[in-house]
C-alpha positions as CSV (number, residue, x, y, z in Angstrom):
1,X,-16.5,-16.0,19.1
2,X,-19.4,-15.6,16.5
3,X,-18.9,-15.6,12.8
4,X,-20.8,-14.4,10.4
5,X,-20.7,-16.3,6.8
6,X,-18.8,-14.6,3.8
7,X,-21.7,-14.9,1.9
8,X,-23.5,-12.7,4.9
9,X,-20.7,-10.3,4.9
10,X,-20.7,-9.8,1.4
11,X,-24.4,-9.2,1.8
12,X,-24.0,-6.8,4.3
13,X,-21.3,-5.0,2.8
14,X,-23.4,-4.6,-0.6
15,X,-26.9,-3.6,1.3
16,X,-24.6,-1.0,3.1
17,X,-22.9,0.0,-0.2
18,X,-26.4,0.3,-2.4
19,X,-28.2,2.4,0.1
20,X,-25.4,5.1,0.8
21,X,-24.6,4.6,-3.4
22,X,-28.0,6.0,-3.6
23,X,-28.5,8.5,-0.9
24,X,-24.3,10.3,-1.3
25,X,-25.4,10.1,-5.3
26,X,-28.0,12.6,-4.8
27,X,-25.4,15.3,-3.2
28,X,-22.3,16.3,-4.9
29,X,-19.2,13.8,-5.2
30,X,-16.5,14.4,-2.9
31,X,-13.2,14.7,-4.1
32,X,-10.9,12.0,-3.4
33,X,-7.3,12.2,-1.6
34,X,-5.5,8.7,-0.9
35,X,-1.7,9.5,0.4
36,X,-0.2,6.2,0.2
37,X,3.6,6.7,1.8
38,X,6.7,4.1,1.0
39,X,8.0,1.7,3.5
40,X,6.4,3.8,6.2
41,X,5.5,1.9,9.2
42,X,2.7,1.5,11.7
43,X,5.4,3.0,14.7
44,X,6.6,6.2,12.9
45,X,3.6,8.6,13.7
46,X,3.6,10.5,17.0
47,X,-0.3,9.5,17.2
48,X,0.6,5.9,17.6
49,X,3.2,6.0,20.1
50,X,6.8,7.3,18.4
51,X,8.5,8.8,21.5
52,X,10.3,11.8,19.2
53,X,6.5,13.1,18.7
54,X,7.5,14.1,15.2
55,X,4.8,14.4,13.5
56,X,2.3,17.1,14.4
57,X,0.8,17.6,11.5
58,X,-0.4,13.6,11.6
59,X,-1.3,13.5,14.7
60,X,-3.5,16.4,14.6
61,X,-5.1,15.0,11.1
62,X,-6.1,11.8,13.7
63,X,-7.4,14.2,16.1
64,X,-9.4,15.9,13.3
65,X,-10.9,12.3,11.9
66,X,-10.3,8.5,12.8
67,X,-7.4,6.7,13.8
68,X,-7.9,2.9,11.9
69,X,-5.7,0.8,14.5
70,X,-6.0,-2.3,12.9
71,X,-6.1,-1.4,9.1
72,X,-4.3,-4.0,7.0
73,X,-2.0,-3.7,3.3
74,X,-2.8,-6.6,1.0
75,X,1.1,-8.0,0.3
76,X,4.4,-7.1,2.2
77,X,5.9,-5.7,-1.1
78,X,5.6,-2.3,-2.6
79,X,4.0,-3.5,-6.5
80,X,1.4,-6.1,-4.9
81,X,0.1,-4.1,-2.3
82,X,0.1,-0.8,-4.8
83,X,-2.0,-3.1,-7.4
84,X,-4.5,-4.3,-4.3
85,X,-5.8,-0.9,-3.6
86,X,-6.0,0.6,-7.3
87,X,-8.0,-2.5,-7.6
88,X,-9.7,-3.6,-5.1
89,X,-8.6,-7.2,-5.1
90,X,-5.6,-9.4,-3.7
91,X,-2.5,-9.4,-5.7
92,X,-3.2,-13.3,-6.2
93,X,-6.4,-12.0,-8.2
94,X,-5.2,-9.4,-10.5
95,X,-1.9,-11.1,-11.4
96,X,0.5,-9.0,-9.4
97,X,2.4,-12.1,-7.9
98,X,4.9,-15.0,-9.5
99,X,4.5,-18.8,-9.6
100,X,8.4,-19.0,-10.4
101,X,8.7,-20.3,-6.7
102,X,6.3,-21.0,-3.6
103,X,5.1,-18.0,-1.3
104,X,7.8,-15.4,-2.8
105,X,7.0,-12.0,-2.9
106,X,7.7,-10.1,-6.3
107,X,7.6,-6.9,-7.8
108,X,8.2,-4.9,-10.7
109,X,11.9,-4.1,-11.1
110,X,13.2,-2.6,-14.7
111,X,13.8,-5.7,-15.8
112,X,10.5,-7.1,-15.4
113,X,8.1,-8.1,-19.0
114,X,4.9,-7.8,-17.4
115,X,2.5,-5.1,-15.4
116,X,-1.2,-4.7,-14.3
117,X,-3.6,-6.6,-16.7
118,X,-5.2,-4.2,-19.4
119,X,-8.0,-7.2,-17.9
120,X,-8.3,-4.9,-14.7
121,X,-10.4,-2.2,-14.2
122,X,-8.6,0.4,-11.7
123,X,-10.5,3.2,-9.2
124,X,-9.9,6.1,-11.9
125,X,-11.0,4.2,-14.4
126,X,-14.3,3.8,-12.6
127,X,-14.2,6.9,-11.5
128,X,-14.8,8.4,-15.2
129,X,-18.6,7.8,-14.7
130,X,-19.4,10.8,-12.6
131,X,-16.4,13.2,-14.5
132,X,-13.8,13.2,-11.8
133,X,-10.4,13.9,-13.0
134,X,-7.5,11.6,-12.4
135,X,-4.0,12.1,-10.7
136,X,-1.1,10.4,-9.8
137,X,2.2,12.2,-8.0
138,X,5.2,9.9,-7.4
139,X,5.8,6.4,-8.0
140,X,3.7,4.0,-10.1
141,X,4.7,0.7,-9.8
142,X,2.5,-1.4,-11.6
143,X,5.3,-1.9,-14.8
144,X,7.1,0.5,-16.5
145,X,6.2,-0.2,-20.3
146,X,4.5,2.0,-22.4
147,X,0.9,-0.2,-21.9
148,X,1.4,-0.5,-18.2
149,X,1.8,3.7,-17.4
150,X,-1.3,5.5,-15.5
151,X,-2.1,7.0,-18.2
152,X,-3.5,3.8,-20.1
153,X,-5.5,3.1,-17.1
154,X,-7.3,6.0,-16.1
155,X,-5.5,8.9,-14.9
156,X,-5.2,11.7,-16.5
157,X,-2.3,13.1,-14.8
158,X,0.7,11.9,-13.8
159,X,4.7,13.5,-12.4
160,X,6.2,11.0,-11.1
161,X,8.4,7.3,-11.9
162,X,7.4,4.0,-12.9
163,X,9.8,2.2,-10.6
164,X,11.8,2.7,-6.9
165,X,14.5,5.4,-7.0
166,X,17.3,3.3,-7.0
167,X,20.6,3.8,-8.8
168,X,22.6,5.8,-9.8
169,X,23.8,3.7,-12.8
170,X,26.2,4.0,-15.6
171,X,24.3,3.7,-18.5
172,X,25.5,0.9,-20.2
173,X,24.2,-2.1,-17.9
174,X,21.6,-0.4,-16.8
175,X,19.7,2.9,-17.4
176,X,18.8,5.4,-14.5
177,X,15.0,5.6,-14.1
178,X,12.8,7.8,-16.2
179,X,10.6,11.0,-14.4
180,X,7.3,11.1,-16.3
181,X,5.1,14.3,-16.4
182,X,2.2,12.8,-18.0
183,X,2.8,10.1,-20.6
184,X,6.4,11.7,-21.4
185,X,9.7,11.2,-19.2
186,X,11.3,14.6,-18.6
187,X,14.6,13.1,-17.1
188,X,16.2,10.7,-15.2
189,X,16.7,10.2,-11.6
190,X,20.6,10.8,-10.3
191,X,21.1,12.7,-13.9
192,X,17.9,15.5,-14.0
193,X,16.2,14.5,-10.6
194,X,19.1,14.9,-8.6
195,X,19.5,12.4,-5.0
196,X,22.5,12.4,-3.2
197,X,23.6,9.6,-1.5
198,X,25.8,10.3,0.6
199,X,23.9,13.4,2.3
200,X,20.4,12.4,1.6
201,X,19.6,15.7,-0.1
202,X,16.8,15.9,-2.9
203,X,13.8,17.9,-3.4
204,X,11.6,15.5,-5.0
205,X,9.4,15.1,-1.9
206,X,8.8,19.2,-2.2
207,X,8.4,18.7,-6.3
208,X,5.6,16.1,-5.5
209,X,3.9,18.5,-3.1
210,X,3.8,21.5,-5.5
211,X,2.4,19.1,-8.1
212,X,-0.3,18.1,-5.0
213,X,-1.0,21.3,-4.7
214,X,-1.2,22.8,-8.1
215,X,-3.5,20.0,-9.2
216,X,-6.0,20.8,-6.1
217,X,-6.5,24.3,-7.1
218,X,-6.8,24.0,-10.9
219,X,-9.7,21.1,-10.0
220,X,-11.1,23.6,-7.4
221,X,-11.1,26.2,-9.3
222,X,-13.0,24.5,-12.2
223,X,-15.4,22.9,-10.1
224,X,-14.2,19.5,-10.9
225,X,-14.4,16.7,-8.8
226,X,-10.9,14.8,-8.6
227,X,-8.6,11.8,-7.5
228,X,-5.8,12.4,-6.2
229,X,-3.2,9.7,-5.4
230,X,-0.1,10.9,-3.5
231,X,2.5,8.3,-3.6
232,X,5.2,10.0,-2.4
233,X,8.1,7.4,-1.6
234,X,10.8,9.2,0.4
235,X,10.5,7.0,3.3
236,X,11.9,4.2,1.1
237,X,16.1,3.6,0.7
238,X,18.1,5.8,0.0
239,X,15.7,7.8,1.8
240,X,16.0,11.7,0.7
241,X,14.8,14.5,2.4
242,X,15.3,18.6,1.2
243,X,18.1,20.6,2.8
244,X,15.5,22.6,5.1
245,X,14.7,19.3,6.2
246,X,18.0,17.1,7.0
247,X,19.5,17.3,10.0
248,X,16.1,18.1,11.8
249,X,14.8,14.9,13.2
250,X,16.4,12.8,16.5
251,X,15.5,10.0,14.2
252,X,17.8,10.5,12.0
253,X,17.7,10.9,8.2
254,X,15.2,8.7,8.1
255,X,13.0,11.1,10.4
256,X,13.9,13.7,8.4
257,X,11.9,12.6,5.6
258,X,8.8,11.3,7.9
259,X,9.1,15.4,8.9
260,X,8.8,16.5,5.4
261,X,6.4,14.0,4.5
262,X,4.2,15.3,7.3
263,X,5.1,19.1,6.7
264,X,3.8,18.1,2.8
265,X,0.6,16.7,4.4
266,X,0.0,19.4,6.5
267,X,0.1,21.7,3.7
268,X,-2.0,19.8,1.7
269,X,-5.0,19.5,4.5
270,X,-4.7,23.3,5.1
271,X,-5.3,24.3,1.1
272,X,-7.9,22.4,1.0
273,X,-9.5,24.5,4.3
274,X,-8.3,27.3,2.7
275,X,-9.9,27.2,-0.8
276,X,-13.2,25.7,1.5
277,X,-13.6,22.6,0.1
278,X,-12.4,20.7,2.9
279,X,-16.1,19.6,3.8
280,X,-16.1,18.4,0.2
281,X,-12.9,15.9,0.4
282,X,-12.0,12.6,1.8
283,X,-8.8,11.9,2.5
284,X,-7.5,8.7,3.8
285,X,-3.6,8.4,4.7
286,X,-1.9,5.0,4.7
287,X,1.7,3.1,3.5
288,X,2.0,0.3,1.0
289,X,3.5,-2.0,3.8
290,X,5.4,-1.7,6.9
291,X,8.7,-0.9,7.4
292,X,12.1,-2.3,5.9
293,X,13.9,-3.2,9.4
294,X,16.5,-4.5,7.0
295,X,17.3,-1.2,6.4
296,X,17.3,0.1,10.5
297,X,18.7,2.5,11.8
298,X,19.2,5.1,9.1
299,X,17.1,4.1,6.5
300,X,14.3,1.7,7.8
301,X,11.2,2.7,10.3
302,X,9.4,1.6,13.0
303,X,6.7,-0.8,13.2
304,X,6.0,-0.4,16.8
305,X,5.0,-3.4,18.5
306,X,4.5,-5.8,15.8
307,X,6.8,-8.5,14.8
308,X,9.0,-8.2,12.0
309,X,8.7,-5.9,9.0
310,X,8.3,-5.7,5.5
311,X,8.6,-9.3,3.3
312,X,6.8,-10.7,5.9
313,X,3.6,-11.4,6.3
314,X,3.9,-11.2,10.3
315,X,1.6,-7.8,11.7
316,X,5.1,-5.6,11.3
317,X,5.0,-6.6,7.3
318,X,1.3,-6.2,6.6
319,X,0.1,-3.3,9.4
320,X,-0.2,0.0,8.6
321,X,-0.6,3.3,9.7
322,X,-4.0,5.0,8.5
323,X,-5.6,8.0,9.1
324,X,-9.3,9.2,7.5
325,X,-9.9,13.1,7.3
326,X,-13.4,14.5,6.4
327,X,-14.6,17.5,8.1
328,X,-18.5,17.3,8.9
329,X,-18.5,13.7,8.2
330,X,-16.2,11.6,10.1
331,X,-16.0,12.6,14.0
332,X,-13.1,14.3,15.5
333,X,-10.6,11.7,17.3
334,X,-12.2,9.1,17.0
335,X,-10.4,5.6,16.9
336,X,-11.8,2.5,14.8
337,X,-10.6,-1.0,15.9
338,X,-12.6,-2.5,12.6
339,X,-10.2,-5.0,11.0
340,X,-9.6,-3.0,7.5
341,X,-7.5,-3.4,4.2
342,X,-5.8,-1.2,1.9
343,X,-8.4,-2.7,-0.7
344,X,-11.4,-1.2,1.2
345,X,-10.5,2.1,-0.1
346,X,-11.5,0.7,-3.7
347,X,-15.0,0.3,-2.9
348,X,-15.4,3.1,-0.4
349,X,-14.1,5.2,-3.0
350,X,-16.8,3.8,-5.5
351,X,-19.9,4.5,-2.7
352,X,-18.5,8.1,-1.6
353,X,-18.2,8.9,-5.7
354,X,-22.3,7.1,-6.0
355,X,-20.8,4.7,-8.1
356,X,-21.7,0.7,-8.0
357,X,-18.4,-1.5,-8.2
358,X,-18.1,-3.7,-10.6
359,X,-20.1,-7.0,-11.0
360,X,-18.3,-9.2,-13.2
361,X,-15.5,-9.8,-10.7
362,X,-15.0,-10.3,-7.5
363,X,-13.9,-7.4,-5.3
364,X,-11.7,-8.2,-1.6
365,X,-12.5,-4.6,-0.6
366,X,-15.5,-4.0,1.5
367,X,-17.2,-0.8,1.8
368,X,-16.0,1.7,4.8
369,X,-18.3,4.3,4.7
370,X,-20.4,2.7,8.0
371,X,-17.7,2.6,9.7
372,X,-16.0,6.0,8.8
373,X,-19.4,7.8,8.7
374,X,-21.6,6.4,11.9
375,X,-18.7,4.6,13.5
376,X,-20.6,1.1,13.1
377,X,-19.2,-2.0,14.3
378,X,-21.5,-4.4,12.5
379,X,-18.2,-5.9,10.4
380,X,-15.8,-5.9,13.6
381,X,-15.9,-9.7,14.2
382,X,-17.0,-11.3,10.4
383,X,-14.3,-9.6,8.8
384,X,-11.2,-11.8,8.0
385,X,-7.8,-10.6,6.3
386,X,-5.9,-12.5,4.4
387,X,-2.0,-12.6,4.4
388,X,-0.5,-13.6,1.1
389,X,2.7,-13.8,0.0
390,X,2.9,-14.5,-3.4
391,X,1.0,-17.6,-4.4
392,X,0.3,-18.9,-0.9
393,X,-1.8,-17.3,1.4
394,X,0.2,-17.5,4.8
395,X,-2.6,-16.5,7.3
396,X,-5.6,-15.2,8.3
397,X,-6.8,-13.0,11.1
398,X,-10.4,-13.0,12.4
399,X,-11.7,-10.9,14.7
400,X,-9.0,-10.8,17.3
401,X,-7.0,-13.8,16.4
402,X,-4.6,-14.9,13.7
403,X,-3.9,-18.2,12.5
404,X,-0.6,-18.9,10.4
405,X,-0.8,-21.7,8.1
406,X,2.2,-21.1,7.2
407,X,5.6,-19.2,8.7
408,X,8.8,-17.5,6.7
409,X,10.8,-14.6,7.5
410,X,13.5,-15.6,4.8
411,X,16.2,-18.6,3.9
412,X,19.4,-19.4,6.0
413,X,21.3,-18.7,3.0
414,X,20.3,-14.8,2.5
415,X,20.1,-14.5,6.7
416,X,23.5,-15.8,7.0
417,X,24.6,-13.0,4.0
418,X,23.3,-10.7,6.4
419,X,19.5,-10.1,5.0
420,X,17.8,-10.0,7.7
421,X,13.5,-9.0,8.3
422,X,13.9,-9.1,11.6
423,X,16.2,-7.7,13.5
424,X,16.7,-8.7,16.8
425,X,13.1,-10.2,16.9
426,X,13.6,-13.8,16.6
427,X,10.7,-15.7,17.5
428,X,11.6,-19.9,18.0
429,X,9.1,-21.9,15.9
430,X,7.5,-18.3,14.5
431,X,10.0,-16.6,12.5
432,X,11.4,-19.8,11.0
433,X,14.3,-19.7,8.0
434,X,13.0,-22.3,6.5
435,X,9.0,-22.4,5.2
436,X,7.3,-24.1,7.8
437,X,4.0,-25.4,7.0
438,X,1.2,-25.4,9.9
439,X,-2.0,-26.6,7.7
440,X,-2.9,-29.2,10.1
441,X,-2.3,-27.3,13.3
442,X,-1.9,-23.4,12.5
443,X,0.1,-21.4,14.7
444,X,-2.8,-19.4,16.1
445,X,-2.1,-15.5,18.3
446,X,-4.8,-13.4,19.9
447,X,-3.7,-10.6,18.8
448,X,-5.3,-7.9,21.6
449,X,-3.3,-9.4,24.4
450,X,-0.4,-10.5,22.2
451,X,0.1,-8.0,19.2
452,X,3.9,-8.8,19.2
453,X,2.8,-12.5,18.1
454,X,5.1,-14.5,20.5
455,X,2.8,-16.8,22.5
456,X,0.9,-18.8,20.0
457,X,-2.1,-20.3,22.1
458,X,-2.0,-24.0,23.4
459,X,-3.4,-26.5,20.7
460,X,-5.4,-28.0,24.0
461,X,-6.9,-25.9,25.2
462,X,-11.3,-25.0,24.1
463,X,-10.1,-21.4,23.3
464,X,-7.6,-22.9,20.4
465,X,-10.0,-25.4,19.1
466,X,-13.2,-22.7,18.7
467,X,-11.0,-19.8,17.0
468,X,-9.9,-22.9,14.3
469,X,-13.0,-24.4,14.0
470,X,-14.3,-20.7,13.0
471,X,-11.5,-19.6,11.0
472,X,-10.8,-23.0,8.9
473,X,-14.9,-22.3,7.7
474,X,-13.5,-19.0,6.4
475,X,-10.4,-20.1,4.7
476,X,-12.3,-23.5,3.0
477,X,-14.8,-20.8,1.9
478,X,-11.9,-18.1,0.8
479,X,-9.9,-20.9,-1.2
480,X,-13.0,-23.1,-2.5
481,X,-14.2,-19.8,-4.7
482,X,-10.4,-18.7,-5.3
483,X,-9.6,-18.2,-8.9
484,X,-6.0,-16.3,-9.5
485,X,-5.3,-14.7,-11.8
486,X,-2.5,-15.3,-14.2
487,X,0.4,-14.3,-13.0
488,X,2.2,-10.9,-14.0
489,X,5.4,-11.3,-12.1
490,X,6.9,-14.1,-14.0
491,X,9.4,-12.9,-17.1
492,X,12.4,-10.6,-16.8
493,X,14.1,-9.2,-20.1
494,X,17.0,-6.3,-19.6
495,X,16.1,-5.8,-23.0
496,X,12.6,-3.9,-21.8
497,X,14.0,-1.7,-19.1
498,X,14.1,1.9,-19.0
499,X,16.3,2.7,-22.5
500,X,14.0,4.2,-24.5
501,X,10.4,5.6,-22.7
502,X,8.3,7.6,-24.5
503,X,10.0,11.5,-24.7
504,X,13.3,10.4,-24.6
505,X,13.7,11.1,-28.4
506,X,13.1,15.1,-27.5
507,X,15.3,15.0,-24.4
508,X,18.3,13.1,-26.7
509,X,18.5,10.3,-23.9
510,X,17.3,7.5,-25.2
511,X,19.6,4.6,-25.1
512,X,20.3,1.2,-26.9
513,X,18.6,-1.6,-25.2
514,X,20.6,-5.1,-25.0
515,X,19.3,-8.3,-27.3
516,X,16.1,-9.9,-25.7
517,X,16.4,-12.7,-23.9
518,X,14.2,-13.3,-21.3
519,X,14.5,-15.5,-18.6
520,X,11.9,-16.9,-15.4
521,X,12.6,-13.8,-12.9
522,X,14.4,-15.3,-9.9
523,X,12.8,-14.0,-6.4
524,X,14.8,-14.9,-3.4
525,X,12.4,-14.5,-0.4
């Protein structure tokens, strides 16, 4: 097993980047589509092996571009991962992890003080340069305070939440959670945005398509070049679906939102063919982690043949499905094994737009367009992934291997209350209760012939001590030019949850927070 240097992949990656930076630049920009689903795992698409075939509309987008087998979120949590790819770097870089406690993953509940770093520069933000306009549909994610919204960092548009629809609540503890259209909430969920709970039924997945939709055509009609990111999130619990759609799937209700989900993408890809500008727009379709087995049958996923889910940084936490659509540039069906991260789509983004990333940082996203365009395999085997969860980076894959430095699924205390990340996959000595730390001798899978990570390779044998003596070069290089970033995920307050958000004055439902008094956030696993 070769590997090529970091400092020759980054060479690579910006040599690549500069010259198709400078020949897309002298076309037009192509508009920009990222549909980035909830809790949606590598197993739930027909095109990857789901036996109820459910999702034609998918499958037939994979059949129409590439299939990216082995394409990678940055964090098993919803927040992280969701600040990764606006960004372009790991959560441990632009702040969206805690140092409360070692390798715990955190997010941004309504009770958290902090959100993405005005110190961050986000993909519409740098996508101002060349005039594109800016939208996000659905949920947010990166903090819920008036300096955190999308609106302060680069988008122009937004319908959608700040935080997961949970609830409903009372009131008085705790306030349901604001629907923004634009920088102004226009209701609550459970109260304006109705979800019912015990059916399933809501419309917001068909609200977030018509917004989809009616953004397209008014940037289509003005000749406007536009992002657009669709972070619908009905895949997460309590999973909703519309009436037209419960009932419909063998999966369950949990199917029936995947079928809306890919009914809303299928009428996306078909505007876009049908105003003719399909030839003019990339789309890339991914999730922001894999699937919450914790909440199998009814409400949780499939990650197919990976251990675990999401939490966890095993390949069922971290892999996800994606899909890249561009008609007369990327060729029909074809599948990409190249080891890719939700990050990538930072910088690709930046080189399809003919837009340099940024120099005064450094970026974890390479740039795809070699491998989406021409199909190259140059990065195949240099390429490593990193697996972090919160502050401590748990493994690394290279090429076809994975070494864990470190294994968790969660403590014997929540496992015997019944929290449980994987279900019926327990792996001796792999999916340990207790953090289990493997610097000295990581647990080390080749990941072709054993994707379900259950036979770590002997510690004797020439094959074990070549794939460590090439990935230990990459992680001393990867942690000797680490600098974190100061951690967002730190400080809850109940006082600076959802009361009062901007427009609640006009819709008379803004409520009286509670006395400050913050406290270091407490995350359990």
């Amino acid at each position: 097993m070769r590997v090529v240097s970091l400092a020759n992949l980054v060479l690579l990656s910006v040599t690549i980047c500069c010259s198709l930076t400078e020949t897309l630049s002298n076309g037009s920009s192509p508009n920009i589509i990222i549909m980035l689903m909830d809790d949606m795992g590598w197993g739930d698409l027909g095109v990857l092996g789901q036996p109820s075939k459910e999702t034609p509309n998918l499958d037939a987008m994979a059949a129409q571009g590439m299939l990216l087998t082995n394409f990678y979120t940055a964090n098993p949590l919803c927040s992280p991962s969701r600040a990764a790819l606006l960004t372009g770097r790991l959560p441990v870089r632009n702040g969206f992890y805690t140092t409360n406690a070692h390798a715990r993953n955190a997010y941004t509940p309504q009770e958290i003080v902090g959100g993405i770093s005005k110190d961050e520069i986000l993909l519409p933000e740098m996508l101002k340069k060349k005039g594109y306009v800016s939208k996000i549909v659905g949920k947010w994610h990166l903090g819920h305070r008036p300096q955190y919204l999308p609106l302060e960092h680069g988008f122009d548009e937004w319908f959608g939440s700040p935080n997961c629809h949970f609830g409903p609540y009372n009131g008085s503890v705790r306030p349901n959670i604001p629907v923004y259209n634009n920088s102004e909430m226009i209701g609550r969920y459970f109260e304006d945005f109705k979800i019912d709970l015990r059916t399933g039924e809501s419309n917001l997945t068909q609200m977030y398509l018509m917004e989809g939709i009616d953004f397209i055509r008014r940037q289509s009609d003005a000749k406007q070049p536009f992002f657009l990111y669709w972070a619908a999130d009905a895949t997460h619990a309590p999973v909703y679906a519309s009436k037209s759609f419960l009932g419909k799937s063998q999966r369950g209700r949990y199917g029936d939102a995947v079928m809306e989900l890919d009914y809303s993408v299928g009428q996306i890809l078909s505007l876009l063919q049908g105003l003719g500008i399909e030839k003019n727009t990339f789309v890339f379709f991914t999730s922001d982690n894999g699937a919450a087995l914790i909440s199998t049958p009814h409400e949780g996923g499939s990650n197919g043949p990976f251990l675990c889910g999401k939490q966890t940084t095993f390949e069922g936490g971290m892999r996800e499905p994606a899909i890249a659509w561009w008609p007369g540039h990327i060729k029909d069906g074809t599948v990409s094994l190249q080891p890719a991260n939700v990050m990538d789509l930072f910088t690709t983004s930046l080189v399809l737009a003919g837009i340099s990333p940024p120099d005064d940082r450094t970026l974890d996203g390479i740039d795809l367009t070699a491998v989406l365009l021409n199909g190259s395999h140059k990065l195949h085997n240099s390429r490593p992934i990193f697996f972090y969860r919160g502050n401590e980076m748990m493994a690394v894959r290279l090429g076809q291997y994975k070494a864990h430095y470190w294994t968790w699924s969660n403590s014997w205390e929540e496992f015997q209350h019944g929290v449980n990340f994987c279900p019926g996959q327990e792996v001796p000595g792999v999916t340990t209760h207790d953090q289990k730390e493997h610097t000295l001798q990581p647990l080390i899978f080749h990941l072709g012939q054993d994707p379900g990570e259950k036979y770590p390779l002997s510690v004797l044998t020439k094959e074990y001590q070549e794939v460590l003596r090439n990935i230990s070069a990459v992680v001393q290089q990867h942690q000797k030019t680490l600098v974190p970033g100061m951690p967002q995920l730190n400080m809850c307050d109940l006082a600076v949850m959802n009361w009062a958000p901007p427009g609640c004055e006009k819709l008379g439902k803004c409520l009286k927070p509670p006395k400050s008094a913050p406290w270091k956030c407490l995350w359990p696993h």
